[in-house]
C-alpha positions, -999 to 999 in steps of 0.1 A, spaced: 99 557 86 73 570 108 34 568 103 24 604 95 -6 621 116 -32 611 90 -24 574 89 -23 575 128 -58 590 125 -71 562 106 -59 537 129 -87 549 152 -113 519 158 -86 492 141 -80 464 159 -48 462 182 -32 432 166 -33 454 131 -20 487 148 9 466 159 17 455 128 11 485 108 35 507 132 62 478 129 60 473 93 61 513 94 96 509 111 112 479 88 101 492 57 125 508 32 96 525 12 72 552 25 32 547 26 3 558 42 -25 545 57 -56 557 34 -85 533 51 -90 515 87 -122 508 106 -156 508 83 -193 511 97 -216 486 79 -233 521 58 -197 531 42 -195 497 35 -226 494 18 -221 526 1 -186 515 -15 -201 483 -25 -234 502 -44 -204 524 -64 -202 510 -97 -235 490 -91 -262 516 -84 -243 542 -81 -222 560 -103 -187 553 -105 -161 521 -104 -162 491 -85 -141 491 -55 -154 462 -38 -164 428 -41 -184 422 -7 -206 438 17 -187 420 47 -155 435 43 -129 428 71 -130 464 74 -158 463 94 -147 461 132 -111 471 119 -99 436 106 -82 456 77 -65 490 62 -58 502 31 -24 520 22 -4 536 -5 33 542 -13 44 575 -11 67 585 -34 85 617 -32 58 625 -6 31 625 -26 4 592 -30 15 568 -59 -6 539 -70 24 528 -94 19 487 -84 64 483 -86 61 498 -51 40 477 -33 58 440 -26 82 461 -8 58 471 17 38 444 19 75 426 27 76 454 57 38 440 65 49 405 66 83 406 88 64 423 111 35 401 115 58 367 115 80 390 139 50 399 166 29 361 158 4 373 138 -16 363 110 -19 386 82 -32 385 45 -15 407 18 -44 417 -12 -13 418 -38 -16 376 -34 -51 375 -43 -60 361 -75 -79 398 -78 -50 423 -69 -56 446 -42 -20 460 -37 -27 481 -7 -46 459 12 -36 438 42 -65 420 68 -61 402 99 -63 361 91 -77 356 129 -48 330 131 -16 340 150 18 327 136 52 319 147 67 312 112 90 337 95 82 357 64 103 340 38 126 366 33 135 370 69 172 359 77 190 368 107 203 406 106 236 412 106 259 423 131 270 456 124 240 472 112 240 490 76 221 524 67 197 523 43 211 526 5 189 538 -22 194 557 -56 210 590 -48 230 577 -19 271 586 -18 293 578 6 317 550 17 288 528 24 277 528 -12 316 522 -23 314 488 1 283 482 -15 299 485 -46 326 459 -41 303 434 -29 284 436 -59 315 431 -81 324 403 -56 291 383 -63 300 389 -103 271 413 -109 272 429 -147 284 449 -157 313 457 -132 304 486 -114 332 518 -111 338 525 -71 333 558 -68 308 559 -38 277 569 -60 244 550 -59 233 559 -94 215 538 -121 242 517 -129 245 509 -91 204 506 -89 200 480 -117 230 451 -100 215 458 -69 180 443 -86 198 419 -102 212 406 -71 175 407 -53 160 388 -84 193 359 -81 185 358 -39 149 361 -44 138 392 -27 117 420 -44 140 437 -69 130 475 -62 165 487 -62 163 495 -20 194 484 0 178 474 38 178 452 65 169 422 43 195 433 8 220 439 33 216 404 54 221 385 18 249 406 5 275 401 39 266 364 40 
């Protein structure tokens, strides 16, 4: 995907190491988001962190030195079907975009969806580059494959298909070239046995563990 014109706007003032990441993750990922928050000033900080406090309203923060401040941070949310969707299932995907690229460009990033507190669509600088691969991250194959999702036909989804029969998946699937929600739930299945985020998307990462 590509960042829309608002997220680019709210890159303004974020640090370089984060834009990187952000516009990288924005190409590997096979679910759609935004970028709702970058850079803060110390006075929008302070102002979140009074809602729910002195102000009426819930909390949305725990600290007044947020990484926020001096764009350490940004905030995003899935998109789905274009429109902004807090639903939590759509977020590991992302922050899986968020962390190839990091381990891809050596940089350190935190996810907020690892937090003891959730913050799902939250990701800050760590200040500590990194060299070591996301743990999903094998090496992509050779022929590169689209991108499958529910709704997708074709003779990719038919090989898709075939393989999933081939690993035993069940119930055996009918070939008929039609990524519907029979097709959807082995391809979780198959995420959840090979340990990637079972969201039902086939990319780069689905289609590295299904050809090996």
């Amino acid at each position: 995907m590509k960042l829309n014109a608002a997220s680019e706007k709210r890159l303004k003032g974020v640090k370089p190491a984060l834009v990187k990441v952000v516009r990288r993750a924005a190409e590997l990922t096979g679910q759609d988001f935004q970028i709702v928050q970058g850079n803060r000033t110390q006075a929008e900080q302070n102002r979140l962190y009074a809602q729910g406090r002195t102000r009426p309203g819930k909390v949305v923060t725990w600290t007044r030195n947020s990484k926020h401040l001096g764009g350490g941070a940004v905030d995003f949310a899935a998109l789905d079907a274009g429109k902004i969707s807090w639903n939590a299932k759509l977020y590991p995907a992302i922050a899986d975009a968020f962390k190839e690229a990091a381990a891809e460009l050596g940089i350190g990033i935190k996810w907020g969806g690892d937090w003891k507190t959730k913050d799902w669509g939250h990701v800050q600088l760590t200040g500590k580059s990194t060299t070591k691969p996301h743990v999903h991250k094998v090496p992509e194959p050779k022929d590169t494959k689209p991108f499958l999702k529910r709704g997708s036909k074709g003779a990719t989804v038919r090989e898709l298909q075939v393989i999933l029969n081939v690993a035993r998946i069940q119930p055996l699937l009918a070939i008929d070239g039609d990524f519907g929600p029979a097709t959807e739930k082995n391809v979780k299945a198959f995420q959840r046995i090979f340990g990637l985020v079972p969201d039902g998307l086939v990319g780069k990462l689905s289609w590295n563990a299904l050809l090996e």
